[in-house]
C-alpha positions as CSV (number, residue, x, y, z in Angstrom):
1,X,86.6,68.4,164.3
2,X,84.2,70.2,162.0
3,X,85.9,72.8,160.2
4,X,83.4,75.2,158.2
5,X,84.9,78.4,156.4
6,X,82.8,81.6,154.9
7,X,83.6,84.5,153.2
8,X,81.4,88.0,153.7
9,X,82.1,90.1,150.6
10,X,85.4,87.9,150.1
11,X,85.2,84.5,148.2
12,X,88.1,82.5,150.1
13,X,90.8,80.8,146.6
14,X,92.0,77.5,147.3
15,X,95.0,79.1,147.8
16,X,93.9,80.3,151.2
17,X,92.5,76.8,151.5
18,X,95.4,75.1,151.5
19,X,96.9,77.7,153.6
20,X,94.1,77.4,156.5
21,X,94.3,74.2,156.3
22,X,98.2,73.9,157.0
23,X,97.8,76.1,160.0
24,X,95.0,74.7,161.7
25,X,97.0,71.0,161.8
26,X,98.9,72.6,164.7
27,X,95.4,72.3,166.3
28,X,95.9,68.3,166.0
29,X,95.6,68.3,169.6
30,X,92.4,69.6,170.3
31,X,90.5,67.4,167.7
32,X,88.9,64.9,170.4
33,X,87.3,67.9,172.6
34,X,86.7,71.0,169.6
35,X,83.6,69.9,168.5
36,X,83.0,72.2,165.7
37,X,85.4,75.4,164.3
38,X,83.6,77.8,162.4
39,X,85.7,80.9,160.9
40,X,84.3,83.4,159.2
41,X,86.6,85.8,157.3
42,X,85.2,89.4,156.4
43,X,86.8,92.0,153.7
44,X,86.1,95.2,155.0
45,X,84.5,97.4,153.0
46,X,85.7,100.9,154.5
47,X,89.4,101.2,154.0
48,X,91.2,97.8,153.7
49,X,91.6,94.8,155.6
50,X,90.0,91.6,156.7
51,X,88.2,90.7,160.1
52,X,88.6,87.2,160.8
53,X,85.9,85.4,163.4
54,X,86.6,81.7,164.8
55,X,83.9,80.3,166.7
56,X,85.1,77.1,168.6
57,X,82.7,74.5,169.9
58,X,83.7,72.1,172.6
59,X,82.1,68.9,173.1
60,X,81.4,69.8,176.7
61,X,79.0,72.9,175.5
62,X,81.1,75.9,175.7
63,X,81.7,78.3,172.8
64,X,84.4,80.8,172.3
65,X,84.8,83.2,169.7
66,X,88.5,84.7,168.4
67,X,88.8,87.8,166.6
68,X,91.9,89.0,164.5
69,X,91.7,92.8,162.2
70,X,94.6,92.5,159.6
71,X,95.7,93.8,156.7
72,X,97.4,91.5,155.2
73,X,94.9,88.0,154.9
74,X,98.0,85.5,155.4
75,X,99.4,87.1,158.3
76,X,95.7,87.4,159.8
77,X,95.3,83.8,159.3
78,X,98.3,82.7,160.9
79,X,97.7,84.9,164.1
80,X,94.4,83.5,164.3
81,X,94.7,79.7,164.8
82,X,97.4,81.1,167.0
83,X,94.8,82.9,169.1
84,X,92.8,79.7,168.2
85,X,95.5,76.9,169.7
86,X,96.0,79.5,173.2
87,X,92.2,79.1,174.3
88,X,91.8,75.7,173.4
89,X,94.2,74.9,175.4
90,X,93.3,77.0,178.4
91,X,89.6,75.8,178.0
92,X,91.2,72.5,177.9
93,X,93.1,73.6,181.1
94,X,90.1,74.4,183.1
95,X,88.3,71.2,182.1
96,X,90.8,69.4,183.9
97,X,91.6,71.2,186.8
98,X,88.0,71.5,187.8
């Protein structure tokens, strides 16, 4: 799996690194069918926050996108790849039963 991570007016410390990286190894089991995992997180410039976007590429062509608002970047994170582990497995679901 591909893992690519941006920041939009937010430089990501290797703090949150680390962090990311930690979470997403509950994803172990989607590494032969998600292709590519791009996530994108966004400090918001009115009030406070972050918007985090995960695009997920499967090897069979489909591409979902998760979306998380938080305040807190941490918490964000971890209810992302949490949003991130429930459709990869129910794409993974589908694949099979069809």
């Amino acid at each position: 799996m591909n893992l690519n991570v941006r920041g939009v007016h937010y430089q990501p410390s290797n703090e949150t690194m680390e962090f990311l990286n930690k979470k997403l190894k509950k994803l172990s089991f989607a590494e032969d069918y998600l292709h590519d995992l791009d996530i994108t997180m966004k400090r918001e410039t009115v009030g406070q926050g972050f918007h985090l976007d995960a695009m997920l590429h499967f090897k069979w062509g489909t591409e979902k996108v998760v979306s998380y608002d938080c305040y807190e970047l941490y918490e964000g994170i971890e209810m992302l790849v949490d949003k991130i582990e429930s459709v990869a497995r129910k794409e993974k679901s589908k694949v099979v039963d069809k």
